[in-house]
Backbone as CSV, one residue per row, in Angstrom:
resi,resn,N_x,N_y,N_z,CA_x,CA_y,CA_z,C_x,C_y,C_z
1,UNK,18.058,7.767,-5.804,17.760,7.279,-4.484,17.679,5.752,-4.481
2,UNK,17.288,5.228,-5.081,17.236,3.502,-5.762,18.434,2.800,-6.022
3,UNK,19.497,3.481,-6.959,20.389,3.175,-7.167,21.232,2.371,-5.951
4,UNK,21.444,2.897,-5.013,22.490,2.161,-3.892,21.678,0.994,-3.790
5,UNK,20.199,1.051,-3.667,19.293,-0.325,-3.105,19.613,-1.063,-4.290
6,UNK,18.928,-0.720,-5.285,19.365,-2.039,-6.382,20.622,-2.649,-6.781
7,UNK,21.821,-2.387,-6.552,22.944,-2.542,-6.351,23.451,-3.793,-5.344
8,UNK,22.172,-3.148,-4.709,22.704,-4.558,-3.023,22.088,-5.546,-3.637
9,UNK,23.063,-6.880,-3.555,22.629,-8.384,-3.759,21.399,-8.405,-3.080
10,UNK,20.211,-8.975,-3.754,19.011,-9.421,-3.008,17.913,-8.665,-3.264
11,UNK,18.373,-7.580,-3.949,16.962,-6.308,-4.063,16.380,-6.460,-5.593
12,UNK,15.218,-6.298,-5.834,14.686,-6.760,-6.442,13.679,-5.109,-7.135
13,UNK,12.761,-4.734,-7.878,12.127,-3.949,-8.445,11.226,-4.155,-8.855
14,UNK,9.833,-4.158,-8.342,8.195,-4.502,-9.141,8.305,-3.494,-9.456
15,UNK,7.273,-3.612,-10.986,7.037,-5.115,-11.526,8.260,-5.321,-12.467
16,UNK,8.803,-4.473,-12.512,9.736,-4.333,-13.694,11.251,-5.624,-13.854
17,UNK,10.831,-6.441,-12.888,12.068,-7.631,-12.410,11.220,-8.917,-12.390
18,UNK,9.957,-8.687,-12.544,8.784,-10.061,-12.321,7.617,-9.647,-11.549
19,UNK,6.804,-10.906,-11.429,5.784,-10.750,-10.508,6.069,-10.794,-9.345
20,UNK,5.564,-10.296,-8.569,5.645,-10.302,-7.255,5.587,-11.224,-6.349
21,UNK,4.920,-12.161,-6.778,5.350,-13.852,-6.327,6.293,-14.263,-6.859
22,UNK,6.652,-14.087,-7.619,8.579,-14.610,-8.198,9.423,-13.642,-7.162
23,UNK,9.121,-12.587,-7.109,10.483,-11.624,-6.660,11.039,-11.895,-5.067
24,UNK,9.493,-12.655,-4.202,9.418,-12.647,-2.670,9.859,-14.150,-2.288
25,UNK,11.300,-13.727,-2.224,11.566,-15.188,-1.692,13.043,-14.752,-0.721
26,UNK,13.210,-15.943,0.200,14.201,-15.210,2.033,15.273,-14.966,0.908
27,UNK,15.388,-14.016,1.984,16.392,-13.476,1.594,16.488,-11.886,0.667
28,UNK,15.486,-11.847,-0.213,15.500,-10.716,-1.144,14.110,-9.805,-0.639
29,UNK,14.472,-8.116,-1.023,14.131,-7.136,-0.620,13.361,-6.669,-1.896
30,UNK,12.067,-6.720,-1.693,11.348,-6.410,-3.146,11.083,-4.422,-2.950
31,UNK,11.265,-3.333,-3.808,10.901,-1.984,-3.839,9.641,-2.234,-4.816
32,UNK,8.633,-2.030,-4.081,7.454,-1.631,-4.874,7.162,0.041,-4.482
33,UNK,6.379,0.403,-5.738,5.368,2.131,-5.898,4.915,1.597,-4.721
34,UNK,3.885,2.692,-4.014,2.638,2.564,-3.239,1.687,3.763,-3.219
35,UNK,0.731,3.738,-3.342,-0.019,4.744,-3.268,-1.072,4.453,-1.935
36,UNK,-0.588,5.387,-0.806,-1.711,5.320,0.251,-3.383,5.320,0.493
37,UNK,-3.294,6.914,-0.174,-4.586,7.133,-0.926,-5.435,6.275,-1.616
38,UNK,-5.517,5.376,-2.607,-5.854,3.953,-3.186,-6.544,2.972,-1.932
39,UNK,-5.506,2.944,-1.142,-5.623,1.903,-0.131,-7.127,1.945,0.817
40,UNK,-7.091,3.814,1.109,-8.387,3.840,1.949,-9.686,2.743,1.837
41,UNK,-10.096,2.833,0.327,-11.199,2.027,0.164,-11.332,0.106,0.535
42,UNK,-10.065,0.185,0.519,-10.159,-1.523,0.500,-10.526,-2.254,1.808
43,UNK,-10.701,-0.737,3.072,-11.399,-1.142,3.911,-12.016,-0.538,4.599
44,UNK,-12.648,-0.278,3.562,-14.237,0.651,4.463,-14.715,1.366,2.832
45,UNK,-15.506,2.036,3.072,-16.303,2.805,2.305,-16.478,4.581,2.596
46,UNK,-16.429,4.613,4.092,-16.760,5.382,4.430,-15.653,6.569,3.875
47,UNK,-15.670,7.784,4.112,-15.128,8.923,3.740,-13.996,9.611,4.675
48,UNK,-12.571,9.801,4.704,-11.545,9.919,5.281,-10.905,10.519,5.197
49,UNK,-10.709,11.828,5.698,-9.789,12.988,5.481,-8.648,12.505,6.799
50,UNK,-7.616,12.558,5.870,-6.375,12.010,7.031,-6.182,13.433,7.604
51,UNK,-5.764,14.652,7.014,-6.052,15.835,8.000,-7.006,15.924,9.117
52,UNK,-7.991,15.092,8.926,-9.033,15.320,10.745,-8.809,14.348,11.279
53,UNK,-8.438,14.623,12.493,-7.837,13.326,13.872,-9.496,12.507,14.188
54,UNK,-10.473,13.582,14.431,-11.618,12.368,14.564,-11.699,11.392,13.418
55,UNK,-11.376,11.855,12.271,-11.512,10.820,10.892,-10.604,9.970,11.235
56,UNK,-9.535,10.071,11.576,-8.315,9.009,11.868,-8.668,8.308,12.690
57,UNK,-9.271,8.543,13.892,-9.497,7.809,14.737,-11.006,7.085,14.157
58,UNK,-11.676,6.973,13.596,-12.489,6.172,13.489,-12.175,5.121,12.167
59,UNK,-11.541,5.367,11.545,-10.526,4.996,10.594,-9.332,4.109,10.613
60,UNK,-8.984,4.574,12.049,-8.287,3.623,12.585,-8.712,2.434,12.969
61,UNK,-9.844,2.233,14.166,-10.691,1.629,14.651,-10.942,0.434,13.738
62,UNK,-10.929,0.966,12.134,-11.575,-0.270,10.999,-10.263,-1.171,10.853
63,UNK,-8.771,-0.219,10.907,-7.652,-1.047,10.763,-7.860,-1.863,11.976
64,UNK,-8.038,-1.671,13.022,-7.399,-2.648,13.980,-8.303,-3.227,13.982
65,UNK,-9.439,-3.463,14.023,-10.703,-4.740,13.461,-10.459,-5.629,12.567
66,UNK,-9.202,-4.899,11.719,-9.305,-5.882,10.536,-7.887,-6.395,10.639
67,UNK,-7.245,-5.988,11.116,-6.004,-6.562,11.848,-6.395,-7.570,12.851
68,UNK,-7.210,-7.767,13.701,-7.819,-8.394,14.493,-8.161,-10.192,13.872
69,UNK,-9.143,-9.199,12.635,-10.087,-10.449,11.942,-9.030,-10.868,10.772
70,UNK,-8.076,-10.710,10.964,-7.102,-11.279,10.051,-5.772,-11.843,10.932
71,UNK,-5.554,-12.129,11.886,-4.343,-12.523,12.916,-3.279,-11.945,12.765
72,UNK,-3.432,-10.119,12.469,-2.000,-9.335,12.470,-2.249,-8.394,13.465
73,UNK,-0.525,-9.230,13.972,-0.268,-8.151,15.363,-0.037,-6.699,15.366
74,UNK,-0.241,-6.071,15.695,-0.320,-4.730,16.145,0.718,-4.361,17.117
75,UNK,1.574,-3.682,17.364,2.576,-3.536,18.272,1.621,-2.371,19.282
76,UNK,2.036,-2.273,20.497,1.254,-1.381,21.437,0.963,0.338,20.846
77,UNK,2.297,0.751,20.606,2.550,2.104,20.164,1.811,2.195,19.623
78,UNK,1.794,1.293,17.935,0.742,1.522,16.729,-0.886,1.274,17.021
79,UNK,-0.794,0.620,18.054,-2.338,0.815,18.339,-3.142,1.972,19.355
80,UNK,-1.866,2.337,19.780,-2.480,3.851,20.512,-2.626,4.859,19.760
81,UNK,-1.708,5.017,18.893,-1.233,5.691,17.761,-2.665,5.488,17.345
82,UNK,-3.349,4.429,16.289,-4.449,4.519,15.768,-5.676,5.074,16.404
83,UNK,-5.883,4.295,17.750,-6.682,4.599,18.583,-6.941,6.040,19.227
84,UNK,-6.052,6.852,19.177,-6.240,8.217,19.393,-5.858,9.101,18.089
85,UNK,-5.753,8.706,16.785,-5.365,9.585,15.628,-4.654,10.029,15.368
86,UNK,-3.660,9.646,15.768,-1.673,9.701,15.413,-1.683,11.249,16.303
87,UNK,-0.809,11.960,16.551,-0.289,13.534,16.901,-1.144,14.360,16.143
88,UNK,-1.012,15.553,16.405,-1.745,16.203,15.198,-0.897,17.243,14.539
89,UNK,-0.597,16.751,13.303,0.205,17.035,12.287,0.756,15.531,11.546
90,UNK,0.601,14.388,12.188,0.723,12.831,11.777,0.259,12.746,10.591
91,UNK,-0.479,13.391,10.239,-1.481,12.551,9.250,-0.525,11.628,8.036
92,UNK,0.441,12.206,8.018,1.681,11.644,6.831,1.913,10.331,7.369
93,UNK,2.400,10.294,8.805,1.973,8.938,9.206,1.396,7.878,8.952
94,UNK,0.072,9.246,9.822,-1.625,7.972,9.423,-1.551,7.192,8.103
95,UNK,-1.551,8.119,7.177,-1.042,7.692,5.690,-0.487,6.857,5.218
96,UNK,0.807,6.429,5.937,1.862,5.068,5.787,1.132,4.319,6.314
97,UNK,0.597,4.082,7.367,0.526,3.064,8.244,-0.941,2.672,7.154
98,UNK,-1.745,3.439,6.769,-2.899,2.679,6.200,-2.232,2.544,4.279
99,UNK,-1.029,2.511,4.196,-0.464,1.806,3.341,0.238,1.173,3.701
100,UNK,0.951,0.217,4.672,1.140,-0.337,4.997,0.473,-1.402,5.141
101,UNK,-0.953,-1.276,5.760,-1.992,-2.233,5.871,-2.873,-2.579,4.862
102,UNK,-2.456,-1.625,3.576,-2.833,-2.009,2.241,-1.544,-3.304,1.479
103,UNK,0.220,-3.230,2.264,0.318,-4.096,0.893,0.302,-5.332,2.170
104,UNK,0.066,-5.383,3.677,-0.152,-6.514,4.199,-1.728,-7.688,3.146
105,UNK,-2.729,-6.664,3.249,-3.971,-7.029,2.401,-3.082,-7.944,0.796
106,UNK,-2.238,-7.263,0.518,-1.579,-8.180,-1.102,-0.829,-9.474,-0.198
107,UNK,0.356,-8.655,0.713,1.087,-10.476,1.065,0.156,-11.359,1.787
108,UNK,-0.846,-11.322,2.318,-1.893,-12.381,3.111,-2.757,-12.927,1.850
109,UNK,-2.773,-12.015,0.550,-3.389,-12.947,-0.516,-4.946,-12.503,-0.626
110,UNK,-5.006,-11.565,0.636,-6.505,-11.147,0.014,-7.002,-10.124,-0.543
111,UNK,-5.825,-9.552,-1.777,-6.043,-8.505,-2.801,-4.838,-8.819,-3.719
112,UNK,-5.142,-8.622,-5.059,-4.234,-8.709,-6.155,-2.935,-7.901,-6.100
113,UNK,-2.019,-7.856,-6.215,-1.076,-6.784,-6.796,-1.935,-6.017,-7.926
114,UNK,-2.400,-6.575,-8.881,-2.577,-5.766,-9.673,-1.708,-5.319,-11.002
115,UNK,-0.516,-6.473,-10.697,0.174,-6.285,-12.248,-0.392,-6.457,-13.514
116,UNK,0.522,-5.597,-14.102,0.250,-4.867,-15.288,0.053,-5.899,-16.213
117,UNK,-0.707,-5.895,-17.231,-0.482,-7.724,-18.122,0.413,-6.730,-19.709
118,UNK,0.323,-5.553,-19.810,1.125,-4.679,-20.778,2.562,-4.625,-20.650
119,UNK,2.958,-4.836,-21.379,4.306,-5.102,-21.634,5.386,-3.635,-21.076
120,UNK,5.004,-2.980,-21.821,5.347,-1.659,-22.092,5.105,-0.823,-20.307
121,UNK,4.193,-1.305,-20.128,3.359,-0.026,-18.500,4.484,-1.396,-17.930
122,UNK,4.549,-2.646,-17.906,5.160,-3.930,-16.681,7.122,-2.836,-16.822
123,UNK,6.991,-3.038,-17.988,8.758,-3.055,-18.109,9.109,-1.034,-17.880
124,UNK,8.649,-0.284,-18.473,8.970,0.834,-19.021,8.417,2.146,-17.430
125,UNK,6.948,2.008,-17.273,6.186,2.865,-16.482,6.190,2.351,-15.306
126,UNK,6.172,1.665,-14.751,6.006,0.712,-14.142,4.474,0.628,-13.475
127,UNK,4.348,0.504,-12.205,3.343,-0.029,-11.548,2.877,0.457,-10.467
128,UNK,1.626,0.477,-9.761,1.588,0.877,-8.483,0.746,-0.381,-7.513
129,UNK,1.356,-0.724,-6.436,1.454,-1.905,-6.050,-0.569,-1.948,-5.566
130,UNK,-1.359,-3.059,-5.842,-2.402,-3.564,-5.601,-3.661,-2.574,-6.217
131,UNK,-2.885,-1.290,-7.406,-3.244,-0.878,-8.228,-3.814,-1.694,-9.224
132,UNK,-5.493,-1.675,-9.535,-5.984,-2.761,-10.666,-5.852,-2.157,-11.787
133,UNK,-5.587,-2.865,-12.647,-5.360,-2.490,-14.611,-6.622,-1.354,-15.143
134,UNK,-6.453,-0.826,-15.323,-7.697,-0.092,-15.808,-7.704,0.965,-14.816
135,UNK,-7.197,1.323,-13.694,-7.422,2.083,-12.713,-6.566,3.449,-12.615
136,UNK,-5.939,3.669,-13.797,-4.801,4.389,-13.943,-5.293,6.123,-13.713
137,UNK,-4.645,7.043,-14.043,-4.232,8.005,-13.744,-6.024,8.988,-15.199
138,UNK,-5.092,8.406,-16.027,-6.214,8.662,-17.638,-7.250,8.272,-17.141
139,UNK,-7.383,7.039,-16.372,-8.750,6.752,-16.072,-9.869,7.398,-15.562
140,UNK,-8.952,7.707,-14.385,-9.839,8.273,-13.114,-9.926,9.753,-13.753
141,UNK,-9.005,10.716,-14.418,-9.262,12.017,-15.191,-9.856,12.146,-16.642
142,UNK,-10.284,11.248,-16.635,-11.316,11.354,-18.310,-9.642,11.336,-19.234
143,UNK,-8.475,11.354,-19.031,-7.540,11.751,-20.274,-7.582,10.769,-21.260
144,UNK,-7.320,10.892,-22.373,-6.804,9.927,-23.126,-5.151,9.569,-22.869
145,UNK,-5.102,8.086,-23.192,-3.734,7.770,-23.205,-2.830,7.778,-24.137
């Protein structure tokens, strides 16, 4: 599925092509991982089942506050959309859109990417974008690596 994109002049691959401040420059199309799920916490605390529309909608409410208190526009749709808890069956949606507003949080500079400083996880495994080092998969399941 990658293949045709990386092919096109201009496309680029975190982390596995550089940091992510090297890769973002006009003209070129950076493919980063993303993990939605991750993202919930970075703004709010509170507890969020994207399956319940009241959860979405109050959930939402924190995005567009913080879209607000950060000078990002909101297009009308996406804010009705938030404001009433996407359709119901959205939640896959809801999901993008609050990853979405997780890697805005990395390009405005007020969260790390989170690259890898390992050679091996930067080049080989790669990465998951504003994912912190230590936060991995082994981590969070007691596994060893």
């Amino acid at each position: 599925m990658l293949s045709p994109a990386l092919n096109r002049s201009g496309t680029r691959l975190w982390p596995f092509e550089g940091s992510l401040d090297a890769l973002m420059t006009a003209g070129t199309t950076v493919i980063a991982e993303t993990y939605p799920a991750e993202c919930y916490g970075w703004f709010d605390d509170m507890p969020v089942s994207k399956q319940n529309a009241e959860s979405r909608i109050r959930f939402g409410k924190i995005l567009l506050q913080w879209a607000q208190a950060h000078a990002v526009r909101v297009e009308s749709k996406l804010e009705a959309a938030l404001r009433n808890g996407f359709e119901l069956g959205k939640d896959d949606a809801f999901d993008a859109v609050v990853g979405l507003f997780g890697m805005l949080q990395i390009c405005l500079g007020l969260r790390t990417t989170g690259e890898p400083t390992d050679d091996v996880v930067r080049r080989v495994e790669g990465w998951i974008l504003g994912r912190r080092v230590g936060n991995d998969c082994a981590d969070r399941f007691g596994e060893a690596r």
